[in-house]
Jmol script that loads the backbone (N, CA, C; Angstrom):
load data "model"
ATOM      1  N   UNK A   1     101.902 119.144  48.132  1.00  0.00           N
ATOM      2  CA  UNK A   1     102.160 118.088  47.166  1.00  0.00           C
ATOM      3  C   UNK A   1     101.859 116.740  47.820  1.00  0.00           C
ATOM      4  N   UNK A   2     101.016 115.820  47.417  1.00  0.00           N
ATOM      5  CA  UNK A   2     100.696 114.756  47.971  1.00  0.00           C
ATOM      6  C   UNK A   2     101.668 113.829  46.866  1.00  0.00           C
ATOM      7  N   UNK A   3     102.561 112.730  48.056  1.00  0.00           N
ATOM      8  CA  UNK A   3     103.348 112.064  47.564  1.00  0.00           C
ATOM      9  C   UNK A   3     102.237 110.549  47.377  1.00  0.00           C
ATOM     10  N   UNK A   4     102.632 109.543  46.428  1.00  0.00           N
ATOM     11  CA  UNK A   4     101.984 108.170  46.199  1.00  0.00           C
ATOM     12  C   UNK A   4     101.650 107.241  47.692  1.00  0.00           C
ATOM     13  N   UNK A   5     102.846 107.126  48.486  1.00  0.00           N
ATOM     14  CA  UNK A   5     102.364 106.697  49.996  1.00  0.00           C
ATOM     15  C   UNK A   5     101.055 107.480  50.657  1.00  0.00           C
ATOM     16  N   UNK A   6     100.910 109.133  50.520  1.00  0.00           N
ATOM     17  CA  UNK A   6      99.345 109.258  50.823  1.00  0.00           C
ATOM     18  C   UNK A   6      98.311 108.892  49.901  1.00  0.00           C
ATOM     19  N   UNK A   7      98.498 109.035  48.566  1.00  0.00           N
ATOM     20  CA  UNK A   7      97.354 108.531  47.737  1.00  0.00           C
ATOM     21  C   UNK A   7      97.063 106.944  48.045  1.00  0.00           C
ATOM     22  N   UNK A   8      98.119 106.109  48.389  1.00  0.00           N
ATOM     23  CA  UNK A   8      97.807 104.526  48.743  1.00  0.00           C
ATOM     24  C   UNK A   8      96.988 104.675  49.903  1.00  0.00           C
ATOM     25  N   UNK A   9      97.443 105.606  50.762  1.00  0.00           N
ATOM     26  CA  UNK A   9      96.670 105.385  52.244  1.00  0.00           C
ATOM     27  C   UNK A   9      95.104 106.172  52.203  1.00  0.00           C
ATOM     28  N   UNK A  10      95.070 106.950  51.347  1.00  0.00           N
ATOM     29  CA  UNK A  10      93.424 107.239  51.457  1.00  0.00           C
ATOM     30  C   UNK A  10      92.858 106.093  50.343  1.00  0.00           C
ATOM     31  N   UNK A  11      93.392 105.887  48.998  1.00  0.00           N
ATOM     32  CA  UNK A  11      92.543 104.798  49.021  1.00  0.00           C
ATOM     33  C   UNK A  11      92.335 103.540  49.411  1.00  0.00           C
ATOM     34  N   UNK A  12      93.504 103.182  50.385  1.00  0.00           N
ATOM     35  CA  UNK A  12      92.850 101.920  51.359  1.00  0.00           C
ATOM     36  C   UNK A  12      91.831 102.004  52.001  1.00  0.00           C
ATOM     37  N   UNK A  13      92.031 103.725  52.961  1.00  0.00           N
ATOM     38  CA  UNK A  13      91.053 103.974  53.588  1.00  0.00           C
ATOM     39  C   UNK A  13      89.178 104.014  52.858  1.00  0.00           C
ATOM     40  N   UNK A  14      89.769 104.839  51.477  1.00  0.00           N
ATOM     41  CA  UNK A  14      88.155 104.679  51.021  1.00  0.00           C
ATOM     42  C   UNK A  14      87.606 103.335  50.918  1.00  0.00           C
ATOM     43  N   UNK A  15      88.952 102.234  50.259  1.00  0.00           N
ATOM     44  CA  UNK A  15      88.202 101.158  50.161  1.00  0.00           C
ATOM     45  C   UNK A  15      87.748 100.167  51.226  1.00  0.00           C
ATOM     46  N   UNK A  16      88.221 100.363  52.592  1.00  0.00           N
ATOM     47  CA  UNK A  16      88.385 100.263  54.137  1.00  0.00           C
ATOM     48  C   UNK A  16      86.709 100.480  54.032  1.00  0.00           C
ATOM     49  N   UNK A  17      85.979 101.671  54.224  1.00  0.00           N
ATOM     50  CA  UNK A  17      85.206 102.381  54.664  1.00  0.00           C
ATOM     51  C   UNK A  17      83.753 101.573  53.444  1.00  0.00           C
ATOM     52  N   UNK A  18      84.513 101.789  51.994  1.00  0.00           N
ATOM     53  CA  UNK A  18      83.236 100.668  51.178  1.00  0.00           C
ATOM     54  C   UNK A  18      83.244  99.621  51.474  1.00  0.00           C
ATOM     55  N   UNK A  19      83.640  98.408  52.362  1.00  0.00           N
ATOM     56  CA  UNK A  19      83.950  97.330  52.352  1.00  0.00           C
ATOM     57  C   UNK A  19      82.879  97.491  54.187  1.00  0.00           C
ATOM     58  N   UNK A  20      83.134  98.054  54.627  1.00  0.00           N
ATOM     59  CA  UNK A  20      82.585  98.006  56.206  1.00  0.00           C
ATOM     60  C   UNK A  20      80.854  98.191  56.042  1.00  0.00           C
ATOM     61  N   UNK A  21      81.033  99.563  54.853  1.00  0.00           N
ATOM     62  CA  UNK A  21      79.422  99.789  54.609  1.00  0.00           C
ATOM     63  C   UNK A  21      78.384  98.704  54.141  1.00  0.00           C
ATOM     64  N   UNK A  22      79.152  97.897  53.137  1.00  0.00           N
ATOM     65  CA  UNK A  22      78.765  96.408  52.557  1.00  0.00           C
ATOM     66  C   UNK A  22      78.515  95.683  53.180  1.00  0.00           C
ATOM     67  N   UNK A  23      79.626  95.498  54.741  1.00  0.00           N
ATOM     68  CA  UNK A  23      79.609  94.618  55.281  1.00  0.00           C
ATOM     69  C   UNK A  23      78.272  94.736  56.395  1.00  0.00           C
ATOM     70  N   UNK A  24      77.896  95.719  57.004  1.00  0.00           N
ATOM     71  CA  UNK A  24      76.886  96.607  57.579  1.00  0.00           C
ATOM     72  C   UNK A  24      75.081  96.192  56.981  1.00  0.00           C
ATOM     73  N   UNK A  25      75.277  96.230  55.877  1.00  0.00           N
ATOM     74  CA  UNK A  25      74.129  96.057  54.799  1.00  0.00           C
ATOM     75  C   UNK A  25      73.866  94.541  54.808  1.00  0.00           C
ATOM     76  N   UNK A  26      75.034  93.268  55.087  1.00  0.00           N
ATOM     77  CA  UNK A  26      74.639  92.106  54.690  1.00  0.00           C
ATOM     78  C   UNK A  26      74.568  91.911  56.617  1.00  0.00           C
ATOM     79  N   UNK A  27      74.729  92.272  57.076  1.00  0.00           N
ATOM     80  CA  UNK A  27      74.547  92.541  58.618  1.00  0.00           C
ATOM     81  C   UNK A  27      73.000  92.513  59.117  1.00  0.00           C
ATOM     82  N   UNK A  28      72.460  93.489  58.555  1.00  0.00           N
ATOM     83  CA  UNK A  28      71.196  94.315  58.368  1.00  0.00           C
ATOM     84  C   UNK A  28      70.510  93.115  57.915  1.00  0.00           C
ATOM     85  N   UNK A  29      70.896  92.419  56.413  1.00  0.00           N
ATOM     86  CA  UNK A  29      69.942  91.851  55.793  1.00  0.00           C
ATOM     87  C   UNK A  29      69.774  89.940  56.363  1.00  0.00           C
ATOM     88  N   UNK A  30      70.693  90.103  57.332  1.00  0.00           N
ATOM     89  CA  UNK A  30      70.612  88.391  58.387  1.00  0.00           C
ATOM     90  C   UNK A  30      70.013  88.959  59.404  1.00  0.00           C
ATOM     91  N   UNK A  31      69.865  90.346  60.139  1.00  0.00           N
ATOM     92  CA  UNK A  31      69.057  90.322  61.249  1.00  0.00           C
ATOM     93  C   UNK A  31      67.730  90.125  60.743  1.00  0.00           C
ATOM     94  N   UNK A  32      67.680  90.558  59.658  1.00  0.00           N
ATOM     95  CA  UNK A  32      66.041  90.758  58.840  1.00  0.00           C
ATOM     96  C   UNK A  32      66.014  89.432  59.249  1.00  0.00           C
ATOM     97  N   UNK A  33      66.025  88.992  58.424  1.00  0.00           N
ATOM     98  CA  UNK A  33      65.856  87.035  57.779  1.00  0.00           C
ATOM     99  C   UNK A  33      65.783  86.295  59.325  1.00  0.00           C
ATOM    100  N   UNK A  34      66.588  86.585  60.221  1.00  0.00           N
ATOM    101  CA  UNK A  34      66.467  86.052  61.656  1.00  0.00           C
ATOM    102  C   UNK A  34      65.347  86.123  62.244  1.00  0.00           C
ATOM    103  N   UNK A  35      65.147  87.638  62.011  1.00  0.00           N
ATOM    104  CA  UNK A  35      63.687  87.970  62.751  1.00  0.00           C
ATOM    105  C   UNK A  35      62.738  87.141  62.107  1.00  0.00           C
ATOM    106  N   UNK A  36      62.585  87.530  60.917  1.00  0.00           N
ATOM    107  CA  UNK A  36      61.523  86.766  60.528  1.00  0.00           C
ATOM    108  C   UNK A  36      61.300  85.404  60.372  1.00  0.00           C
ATOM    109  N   UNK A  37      62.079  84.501  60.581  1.00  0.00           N
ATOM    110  CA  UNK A  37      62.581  83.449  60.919  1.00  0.00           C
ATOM    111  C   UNK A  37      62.259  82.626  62.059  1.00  0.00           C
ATOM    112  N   UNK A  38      62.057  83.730  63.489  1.00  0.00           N
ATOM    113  CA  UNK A  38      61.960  84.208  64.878  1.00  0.00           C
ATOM    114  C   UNK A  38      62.955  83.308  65.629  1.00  0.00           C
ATOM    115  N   UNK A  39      64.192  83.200  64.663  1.00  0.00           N
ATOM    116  CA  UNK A  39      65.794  82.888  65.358  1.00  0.00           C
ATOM    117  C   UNK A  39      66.087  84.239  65.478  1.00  0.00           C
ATOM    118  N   UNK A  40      65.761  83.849  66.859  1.00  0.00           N
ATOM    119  CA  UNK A  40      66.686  85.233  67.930  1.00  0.00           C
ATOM    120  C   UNK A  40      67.694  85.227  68.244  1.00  0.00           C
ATOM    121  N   UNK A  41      67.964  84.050  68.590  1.00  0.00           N
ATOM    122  CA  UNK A  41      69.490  83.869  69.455  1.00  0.00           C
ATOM    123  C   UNK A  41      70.566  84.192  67.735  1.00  0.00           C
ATOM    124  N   UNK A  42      70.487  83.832  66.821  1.00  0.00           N
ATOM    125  CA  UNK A  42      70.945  84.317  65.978  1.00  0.00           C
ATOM    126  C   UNK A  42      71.122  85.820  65.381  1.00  0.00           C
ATOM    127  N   UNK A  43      69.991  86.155  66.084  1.00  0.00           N
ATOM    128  CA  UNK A  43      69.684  87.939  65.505  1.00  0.00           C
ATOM    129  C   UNK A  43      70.483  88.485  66.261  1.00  0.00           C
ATOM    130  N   UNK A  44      70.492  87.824  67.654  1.00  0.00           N
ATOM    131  CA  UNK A  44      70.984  88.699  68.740  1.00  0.00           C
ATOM    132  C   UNK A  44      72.504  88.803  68.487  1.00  0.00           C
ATOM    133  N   UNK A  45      73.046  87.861  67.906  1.00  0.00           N
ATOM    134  CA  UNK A  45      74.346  87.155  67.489  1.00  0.00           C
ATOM    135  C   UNK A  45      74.987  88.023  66.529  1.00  0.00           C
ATOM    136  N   UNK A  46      73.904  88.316  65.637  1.00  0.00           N
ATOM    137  CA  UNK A  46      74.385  89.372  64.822  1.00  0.00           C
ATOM    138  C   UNK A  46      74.021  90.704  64.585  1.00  0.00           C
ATOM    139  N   UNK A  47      73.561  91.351  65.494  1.00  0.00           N
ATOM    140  CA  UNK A  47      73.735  92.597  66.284  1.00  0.00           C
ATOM    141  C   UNK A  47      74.398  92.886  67.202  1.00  0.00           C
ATOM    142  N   UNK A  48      74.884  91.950  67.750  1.00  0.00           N
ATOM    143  CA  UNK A  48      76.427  92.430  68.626  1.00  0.00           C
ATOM    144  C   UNK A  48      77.514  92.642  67.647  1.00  0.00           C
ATOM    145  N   UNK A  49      77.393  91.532  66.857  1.00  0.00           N
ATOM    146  CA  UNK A  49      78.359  92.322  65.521  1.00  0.00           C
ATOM    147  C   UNK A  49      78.449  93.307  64.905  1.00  0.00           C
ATOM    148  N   UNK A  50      77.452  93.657  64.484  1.00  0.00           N
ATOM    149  CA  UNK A  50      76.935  94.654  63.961  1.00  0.00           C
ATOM    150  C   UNK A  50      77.108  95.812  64.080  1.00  0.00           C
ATOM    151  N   UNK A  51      77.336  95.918  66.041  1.00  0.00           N
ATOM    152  CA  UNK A  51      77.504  97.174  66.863  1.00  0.00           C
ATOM    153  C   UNK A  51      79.230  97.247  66.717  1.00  0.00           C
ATOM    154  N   UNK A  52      79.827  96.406  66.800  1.00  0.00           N
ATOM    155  CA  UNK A  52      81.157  96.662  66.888  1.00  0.00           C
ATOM    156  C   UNK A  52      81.602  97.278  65.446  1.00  0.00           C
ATOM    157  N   UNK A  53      80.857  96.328  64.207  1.00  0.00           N
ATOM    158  CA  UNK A  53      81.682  96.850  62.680  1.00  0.00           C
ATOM    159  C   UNK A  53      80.657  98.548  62.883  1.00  0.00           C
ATOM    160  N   UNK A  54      79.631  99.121  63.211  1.00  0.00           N
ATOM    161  CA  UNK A  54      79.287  99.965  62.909  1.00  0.00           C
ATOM    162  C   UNK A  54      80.509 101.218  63.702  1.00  0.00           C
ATOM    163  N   UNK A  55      80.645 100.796  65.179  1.00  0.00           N
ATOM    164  CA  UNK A  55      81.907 101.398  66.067  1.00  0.00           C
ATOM    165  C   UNK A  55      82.888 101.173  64.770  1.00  0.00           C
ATOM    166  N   UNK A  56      83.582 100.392  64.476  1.00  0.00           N
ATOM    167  CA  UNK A  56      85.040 100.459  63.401  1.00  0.00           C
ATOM    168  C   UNK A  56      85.180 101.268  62.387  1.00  0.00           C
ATOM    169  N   UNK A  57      83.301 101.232  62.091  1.00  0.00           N
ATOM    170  CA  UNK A  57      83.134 102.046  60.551  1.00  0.00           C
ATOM    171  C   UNK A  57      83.401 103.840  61.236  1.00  0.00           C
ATOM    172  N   UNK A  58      82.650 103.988  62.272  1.00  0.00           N
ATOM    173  CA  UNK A  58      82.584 105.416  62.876  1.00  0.00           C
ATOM    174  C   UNK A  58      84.397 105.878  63.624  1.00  0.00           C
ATOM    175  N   UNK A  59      85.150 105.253  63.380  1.00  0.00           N
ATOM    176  CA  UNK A  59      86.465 105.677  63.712  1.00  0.00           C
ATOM    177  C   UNK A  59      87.286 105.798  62.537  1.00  0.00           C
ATOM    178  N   UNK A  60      86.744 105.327  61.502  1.00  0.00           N
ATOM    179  CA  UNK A  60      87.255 105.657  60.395  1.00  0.00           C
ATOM    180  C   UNK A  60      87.441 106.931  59.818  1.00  0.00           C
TER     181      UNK A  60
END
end "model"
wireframe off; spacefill off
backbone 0.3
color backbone group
């Protein structure tokens, strides 16, 4: 029997997990724009980020 305290906690978690993937995608779409841009120091800036939310998303 799943009580309401687990149904709250998986859908935080699902919405946890859509919110990281989103966040991943607009991640993706500033390294683009950097590169092509050929602001590196910015790209680079946000691929270190990138690596950590992708680590947060994979412990989920």
């Amino acid at each position: 029997m799943t009580t309401k305290k687990q149904c709250d906690i998986v859908a935080t978690l699902k919405l946890n997990i859509h919110l990281k993937i989103a966040t991943i995608g607009r991640f993706n779409n500033g390294i683009r724009l950097c590169f092509n841009k050929k602001d590196h120091r910015n790209r680079m800036l946000l691929e270190e980020i990138l690596k950590s939310e992708e680590i947060y998303l994979s412990e989920l």
